[in-house]
N, C-alpha and C positions, 0 to 999 in steps of 0.2 A: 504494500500500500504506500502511495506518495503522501507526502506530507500538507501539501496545497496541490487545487487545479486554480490558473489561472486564467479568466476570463475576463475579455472585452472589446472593443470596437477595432478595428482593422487600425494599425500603426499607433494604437496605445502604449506599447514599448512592451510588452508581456514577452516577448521574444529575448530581447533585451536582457529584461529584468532575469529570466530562466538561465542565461548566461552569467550574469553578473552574480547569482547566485553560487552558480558552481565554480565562482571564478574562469570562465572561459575567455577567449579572447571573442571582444564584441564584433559580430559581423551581422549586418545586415540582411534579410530575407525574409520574405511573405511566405507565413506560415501558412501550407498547402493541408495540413491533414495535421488531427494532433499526435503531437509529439511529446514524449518520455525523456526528462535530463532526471542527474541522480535522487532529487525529490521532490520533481515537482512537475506537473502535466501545463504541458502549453497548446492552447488552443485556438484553432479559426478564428478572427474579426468576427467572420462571418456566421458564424453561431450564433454570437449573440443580436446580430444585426438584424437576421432575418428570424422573425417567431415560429416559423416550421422546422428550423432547427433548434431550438431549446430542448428536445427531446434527448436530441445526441449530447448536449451538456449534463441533463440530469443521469443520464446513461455513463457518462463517464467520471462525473463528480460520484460517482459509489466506491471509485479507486483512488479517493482523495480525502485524508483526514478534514482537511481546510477550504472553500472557498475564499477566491481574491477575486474582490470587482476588482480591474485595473481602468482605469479614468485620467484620460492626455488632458489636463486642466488647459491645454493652449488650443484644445480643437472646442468647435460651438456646438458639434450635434453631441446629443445625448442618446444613447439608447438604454439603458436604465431606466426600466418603469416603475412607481413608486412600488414599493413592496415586492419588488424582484425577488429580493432575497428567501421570500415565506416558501417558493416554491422548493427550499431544499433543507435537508435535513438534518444540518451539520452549523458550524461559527459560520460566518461570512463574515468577511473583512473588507474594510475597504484598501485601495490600493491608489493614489493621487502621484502620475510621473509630470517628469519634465519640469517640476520646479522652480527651478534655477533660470527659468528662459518664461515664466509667465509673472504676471500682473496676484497683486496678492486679492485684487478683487475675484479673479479667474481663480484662484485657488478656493476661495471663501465659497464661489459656487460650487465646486465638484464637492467640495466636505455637506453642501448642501442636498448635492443630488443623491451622494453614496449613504446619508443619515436615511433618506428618502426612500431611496432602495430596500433598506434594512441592516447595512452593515454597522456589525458591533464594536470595531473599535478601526480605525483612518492611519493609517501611513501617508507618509508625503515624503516620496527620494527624488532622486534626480540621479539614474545610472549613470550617466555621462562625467558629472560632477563629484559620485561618489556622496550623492547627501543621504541619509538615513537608511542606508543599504544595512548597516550592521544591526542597527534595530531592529529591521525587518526580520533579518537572519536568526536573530537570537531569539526572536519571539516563533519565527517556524521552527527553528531545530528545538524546542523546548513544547514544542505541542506530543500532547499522550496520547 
């Protein structure tokens, strides 16, 4: 069992973040199909984008201790509907990238939409920058 799946809207940085977790070297790529790193599942934009795919999310969030909304606070669409999160049945997290490159009002809203969602408690990194990456980590490696 992986420790989180991460899900969210195509170029939220979820790809990223899965790297920066396991320390890999960051390279860029549109994730085609989900994918497996040492603990943690990375998923399609597209999942969560289109609602005929939510199935294949609940379906594969069973092989994950944790949900992560991940949330580009620099992009303007939302697809987070409110009480996202009731549809599963585990913590849900929020997860707010990019950081370091948005407006603290653009931050204020994603901690808005991801409360809205249902997540229980918000992260804010910035992989690039190396901002609250070790928080994140120490609060995933420490789930039971």
């Amino acid at each position: 069992m992986k420790n989180v799946i991460f899900m969210g809207k195509t170029g939220s940085g979820k790809t990223t973040l899965c790297q920066k977790l396991d320390e890999l070297d960051l390279m860029y790529r549109k994730t085609q199909s989900i994918e497996l790193y040492s603990d943690s599942i990375d998923t399609p934009g597209e999942y969560i984008e289109n609602r005929t795919l939510y199935n294949a999310l609940l379906t594969t969030s069973v092989d994950a201790k944790i949900i992560a909304l991940v949330y580009d606070c620099t992009q303007e669409e939302n697809y987070l509907a409110p009480g996202f999160a009731s549809m599963f049945n585990k913590e849900v997290i929020g997860i707010i990238t990019k950081i370091a490159i948005a407006k603290q009002s653009d931050i204020d809203f994603a901690i808005e939409q991801l409360n809205m969602a249902g997540a229980s408690k918000i992260f804010k990194v910035d992989t690039i920058e190396d901002i609250g990456i070790e928080e994140l980590r120490s609060y995933l490696m420490n789930i039971k």
